[in-house]
N, C-alpha and C positions, 0 to 999 in steps of 0.2 A: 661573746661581747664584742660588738665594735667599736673602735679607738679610731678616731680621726684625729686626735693631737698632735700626733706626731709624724702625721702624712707630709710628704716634702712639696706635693701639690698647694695643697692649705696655707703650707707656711710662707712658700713661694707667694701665693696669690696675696697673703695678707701685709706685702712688703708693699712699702710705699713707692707709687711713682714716680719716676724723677720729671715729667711731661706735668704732672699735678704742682708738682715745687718749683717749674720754672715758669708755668703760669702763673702760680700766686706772684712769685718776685717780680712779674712783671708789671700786674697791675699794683706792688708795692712799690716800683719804680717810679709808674706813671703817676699816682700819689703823692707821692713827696716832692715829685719833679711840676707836678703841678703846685703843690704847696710854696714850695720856694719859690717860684717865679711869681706868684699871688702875693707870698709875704713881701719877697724884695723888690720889686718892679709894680706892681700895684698900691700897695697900701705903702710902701718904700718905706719898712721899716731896715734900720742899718743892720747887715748880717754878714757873717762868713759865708758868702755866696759861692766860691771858687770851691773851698773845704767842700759844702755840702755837695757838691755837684761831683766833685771827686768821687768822697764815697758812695753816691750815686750810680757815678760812673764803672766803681770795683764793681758795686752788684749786676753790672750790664754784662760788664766783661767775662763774669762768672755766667752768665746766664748762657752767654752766648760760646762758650767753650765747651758747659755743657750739653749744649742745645747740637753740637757739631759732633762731638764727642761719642757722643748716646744716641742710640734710637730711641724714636720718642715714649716705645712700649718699655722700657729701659725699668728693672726696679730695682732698688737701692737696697743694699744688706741694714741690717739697722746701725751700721757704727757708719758708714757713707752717709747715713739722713739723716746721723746726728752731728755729723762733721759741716753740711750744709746749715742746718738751722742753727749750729754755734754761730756759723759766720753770718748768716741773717741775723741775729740776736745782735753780736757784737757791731753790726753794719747802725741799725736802729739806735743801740747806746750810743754811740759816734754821733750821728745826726742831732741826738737829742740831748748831748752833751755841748755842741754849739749851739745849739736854740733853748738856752734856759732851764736841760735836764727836766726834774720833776716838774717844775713851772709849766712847760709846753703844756697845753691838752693832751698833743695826743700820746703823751705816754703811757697812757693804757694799752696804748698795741703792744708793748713790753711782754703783754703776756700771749699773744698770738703763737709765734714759734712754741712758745710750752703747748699750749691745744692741739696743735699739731702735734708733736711728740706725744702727746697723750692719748693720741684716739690710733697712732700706729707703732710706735715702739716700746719696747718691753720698760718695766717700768723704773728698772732702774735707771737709764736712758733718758727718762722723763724727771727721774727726783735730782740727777745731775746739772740736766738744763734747766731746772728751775732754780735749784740755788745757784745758778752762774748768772740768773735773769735775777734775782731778787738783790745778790750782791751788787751787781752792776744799780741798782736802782736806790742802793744805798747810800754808792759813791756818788751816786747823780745827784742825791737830796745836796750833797754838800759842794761839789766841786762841778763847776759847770760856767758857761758865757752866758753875759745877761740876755734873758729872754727877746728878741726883737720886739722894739716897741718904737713910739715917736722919739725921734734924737732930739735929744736934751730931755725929755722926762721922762726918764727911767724907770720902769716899775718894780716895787720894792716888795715881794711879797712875804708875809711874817712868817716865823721861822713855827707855828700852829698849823699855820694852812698848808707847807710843806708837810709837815708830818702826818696830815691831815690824807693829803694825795699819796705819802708814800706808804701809809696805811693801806690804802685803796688799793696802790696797785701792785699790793702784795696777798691784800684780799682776794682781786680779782684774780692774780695767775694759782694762786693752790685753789681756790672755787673752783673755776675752769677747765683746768686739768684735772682737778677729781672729777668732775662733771661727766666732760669728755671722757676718759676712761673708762670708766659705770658702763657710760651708754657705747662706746665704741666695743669695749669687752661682751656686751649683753649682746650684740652684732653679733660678735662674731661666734660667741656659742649658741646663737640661733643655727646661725650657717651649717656649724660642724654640726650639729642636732636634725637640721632638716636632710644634711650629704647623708646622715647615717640610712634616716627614717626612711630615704628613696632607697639605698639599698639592701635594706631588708624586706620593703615592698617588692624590689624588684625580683629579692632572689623567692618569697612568696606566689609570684606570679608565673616565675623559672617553675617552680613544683608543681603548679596546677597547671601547668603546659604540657606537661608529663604525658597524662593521658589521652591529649589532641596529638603527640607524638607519634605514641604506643600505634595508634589509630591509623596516622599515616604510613608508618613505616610496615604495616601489617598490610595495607591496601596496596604500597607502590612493590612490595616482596613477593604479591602473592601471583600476578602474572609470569613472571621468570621462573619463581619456583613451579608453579603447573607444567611451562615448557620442560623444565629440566625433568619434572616425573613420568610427561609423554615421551621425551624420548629417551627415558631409560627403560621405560616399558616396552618401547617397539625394539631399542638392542636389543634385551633381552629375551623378546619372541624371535627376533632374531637368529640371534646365537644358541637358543635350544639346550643344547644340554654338554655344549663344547666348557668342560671342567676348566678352562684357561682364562674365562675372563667371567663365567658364568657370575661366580659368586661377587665378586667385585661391582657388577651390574646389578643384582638384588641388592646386595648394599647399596647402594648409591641409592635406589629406587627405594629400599626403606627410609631412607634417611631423609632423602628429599619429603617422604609424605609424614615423615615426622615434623620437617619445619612447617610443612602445612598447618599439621596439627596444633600444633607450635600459635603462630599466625591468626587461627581458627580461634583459639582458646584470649587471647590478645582482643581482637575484634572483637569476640565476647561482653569480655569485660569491658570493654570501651563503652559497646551499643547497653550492655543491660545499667552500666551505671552514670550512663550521659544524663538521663534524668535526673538523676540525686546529684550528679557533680554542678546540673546548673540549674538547681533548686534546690534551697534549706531552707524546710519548715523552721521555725525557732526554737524548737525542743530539738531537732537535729543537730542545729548548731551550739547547742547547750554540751549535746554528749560529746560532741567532736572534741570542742575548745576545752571540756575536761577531762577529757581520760585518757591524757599524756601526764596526768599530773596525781595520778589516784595511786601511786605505788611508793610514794612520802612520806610512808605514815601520820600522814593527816586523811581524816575523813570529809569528803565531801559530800553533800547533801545538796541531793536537786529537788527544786518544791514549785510546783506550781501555783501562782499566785493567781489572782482573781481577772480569769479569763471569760470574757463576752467576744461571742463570735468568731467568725471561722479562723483559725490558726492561722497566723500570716506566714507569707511564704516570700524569702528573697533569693533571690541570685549569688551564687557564690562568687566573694567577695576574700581572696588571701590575705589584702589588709582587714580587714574587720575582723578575719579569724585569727588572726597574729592579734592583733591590738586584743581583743577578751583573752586569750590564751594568757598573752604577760599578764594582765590583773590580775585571770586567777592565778596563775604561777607565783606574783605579789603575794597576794593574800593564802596563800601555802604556806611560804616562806615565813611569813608572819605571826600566822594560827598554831595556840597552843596545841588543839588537839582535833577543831574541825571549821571547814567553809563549806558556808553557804551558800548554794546561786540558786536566785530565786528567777522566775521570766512569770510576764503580766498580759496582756492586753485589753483594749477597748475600739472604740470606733474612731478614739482621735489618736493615740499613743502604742506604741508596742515598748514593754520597758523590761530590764534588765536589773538587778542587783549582786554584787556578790559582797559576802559581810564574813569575816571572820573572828576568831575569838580571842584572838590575839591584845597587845596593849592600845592599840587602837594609835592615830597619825597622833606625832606631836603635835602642841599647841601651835608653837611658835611658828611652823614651816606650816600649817593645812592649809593658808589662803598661795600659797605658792609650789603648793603639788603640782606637780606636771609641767613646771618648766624644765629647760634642759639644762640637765648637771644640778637639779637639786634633787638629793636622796632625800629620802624619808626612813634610811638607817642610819643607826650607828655605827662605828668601824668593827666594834664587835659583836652585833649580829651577824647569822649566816647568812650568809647571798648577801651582805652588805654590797653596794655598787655605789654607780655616778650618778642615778637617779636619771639617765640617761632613756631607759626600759621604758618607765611610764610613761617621757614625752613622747617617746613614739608610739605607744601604742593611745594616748590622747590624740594625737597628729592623725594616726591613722582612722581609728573610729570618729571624729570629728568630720574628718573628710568623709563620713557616708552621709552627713545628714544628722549629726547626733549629740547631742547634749551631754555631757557628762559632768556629774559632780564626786567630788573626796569628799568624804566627813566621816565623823563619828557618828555611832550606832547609840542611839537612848537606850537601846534594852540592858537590860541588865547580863552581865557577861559576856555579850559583843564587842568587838571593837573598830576597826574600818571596817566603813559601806563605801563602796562606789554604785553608784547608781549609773546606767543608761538609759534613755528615751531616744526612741524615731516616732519622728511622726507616721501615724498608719497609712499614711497617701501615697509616702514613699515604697511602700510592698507593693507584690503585684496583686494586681486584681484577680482573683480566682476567674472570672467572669468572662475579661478581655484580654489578659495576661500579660498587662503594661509591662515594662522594667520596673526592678524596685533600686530600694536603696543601698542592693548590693555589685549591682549594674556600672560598676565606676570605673573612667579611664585612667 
């Protein structure tokens, strides 16, 4: 099984940047800094102008310490990016503390710093800053400078409508952070799901490299070894029948024409199974994908389904043979006592099934089979896992060309079907011997 959770690459990379936090606070600067000059100098409504520009001014100061401090690729451990968004948070109650607290409009950004927290730090981190946002937004309802308005008429807003807004923006920040979170989590086990999927393709690809190996290192051996057998043959005509080095020279000249042999027997099997390695009928690829899996005391049963027309034929394909191999491997695991794979054809489809006998996908998870990190075990079945297996072997048959569905089996004492379709365009053409759909970079 591969585990990328706990890679220090991953964890590394999933750290927030601090080039990312000192842009936002900037255009949170020039924001407020534009607001206040609008509020107090245009519309001239009376405000602590000095105060605001102060606090203004810490977040500059902050900006610009870190900005000298860090390189701009710089990334923040989680307890640094949460020491900064406290001080953004507590920067914003401050401001909106002299402009009328909850009254101001823009106290809904109250919940910004939490969304941030919430799509990059762990979550307790996140449940921290948010009750230190929603507290602050409590004390704001009551204790605050009256909102800038025309001097001398004061705006009075009722003590409903306040509760009203401090509803809201205590709605808005757990909304948003649960929001954020969902979908920044859902990121990131795509990510570690796709790192995997590439390296189990990759080491697929490592296997069937195997024999393009075998091939050359038989071909680049076998000139030096020829020299070494010439002229262990001409010593030894040579040296005749001198007992002192005689035998040492047949040996040598044995042995050399054994790695020939060696070599010979290599090149062999390269040239006689170059064909089968880069063509699989689909009853080929049927026996392959399952007879690593026939010694689990589960029976499998191969059956041809209803085939028109000549047997399609694709290019071997490591992901495609990985991706069926996990299903049936799945559906082993599964099956009380036997699986099924069945293969189809026509003039539009080439199709797949494998069905076991098993209890068949829960209800609740079938429309979310084959995301990454959702099992379709229990913790006490065997092979229980992370559900990890099926998105890649989805990821990888997907990437030929292919349709795949999860369900339940109608028949009676079946239980999961997976089913696969290629369209038959994608094979090769017997005829002109196009690429098919096993043909993939």
């Amino acid at each position: 099984m591969i585990s990328l959770q706990s890679s220090p690459d991953l964890q590394q990379s999933q750290r927030l940047r601090l080039n990312t936090l000192i842009r936002l606070r900037w255009l949170a600067i020039v924001g407020q800094s534009v607001t206040v000059v609008t509020v107090a100098y245009w519309l001239e409504f009376p405000m602590p102008v000095d105060l605001c520009f102060a606090l203004i001014g810490a977040s500059a100061v902050l900006n610009l310490l870190l900005a000298f401090r860090f390189p701009a690729a710089h990334r923040l451990s989680p307890q640094a990016a949460m020491g900064i968004l406290i001080f953004d948070s507590l920067q914003l109650g401050g401001l909106l503390y002299l402009t009328g607290g909850l009254t101001n409009p823009f106290s809904l950004l109250m919940s910004v710093p939490v969304v941030i927290s919430a799509t990059s730090l762990p979550v307790r981190y996140t449940a921290m800053l948010g009750a230190l946002v929603m507290l602050m937004a409590t004390l704001l309802a009551f204790q605050h400078l009256p909102l800038p308005w025309t001097a001398g008429e004061p705006l009075k807003m009722p003590f409903t409508y306040i509760a009203g807004i401090w509803l809201a923006v205590l709605s808005s920040i757990a909304f948003s952070a649960i929001y954020a979170f969902r979908v920044a989590q859902e990121a990131r086990l795509l990510a570690n799901a796709l790192a995997a999927t590439e390296l189990v393709l990759q080491r697929e690809q490592h296997l069937s490299a195997l024999d393009g190996l075998a091939a050359a290192a038989a071909h680049e051996l076998g000139t030096p070894l020829a020299t070494i057998s010439l002229v262990a043959r001409e010593m030894e005509k040579s040296l005749g029948k001198d007992s002192k080095f005689h035998d040492d020279v047949t040996l040598l000249r044995s042995q050399s024409e054994r790695c020939r042999e060696i070599l010979k027997r290599l090149t062999s099997l390269s040239s006689t199974g170059e064909a089968h390695m880069a063509r699989l009928p689909i009853t080929s690829l049927v026996e392959e994908v399952t007879a690593p899996h026939r010694d689990f005391g589960i029976a499998i049963h191969l059956k041809a389904g209803n085939c028109r027309g000549a047997e399609p034929v694709g290019h071997r394909n490591p992901g495609v043979i990985y991706g069926l191999g996990n299903l049936v491997e799945n559906a082993v695991d599964f099956a009380r006592s036997t699986v099924t794979v069945t293969w189809y054809w026509n003039d539009e489809t080439v199709g797949l099934t494998v069905v076991d006998d098993g209890p068949g996908f829960p209800g609740e998870i079938i429309d979310r089979i084959g995301e990454p990190y959702m099992s379709t075990r229990s913790g006490a079945e065997r092979g229980g896992g992370l559900g990890l297996g099926l998105f890649i072997a989805k990821t990888l048959i997907e990437r030929s060309g292919a349709v795949i569905d999860f369900r339940n089996s109608t028949e009676p004492g079946k239980g999961a079907l997976v089913q696969i379709e290629w369209p038959r365009a994608m094979f090769i053409n017997p005829e002109s011997a196009e690429a098919s759909m096993f043909d993939i970079a």
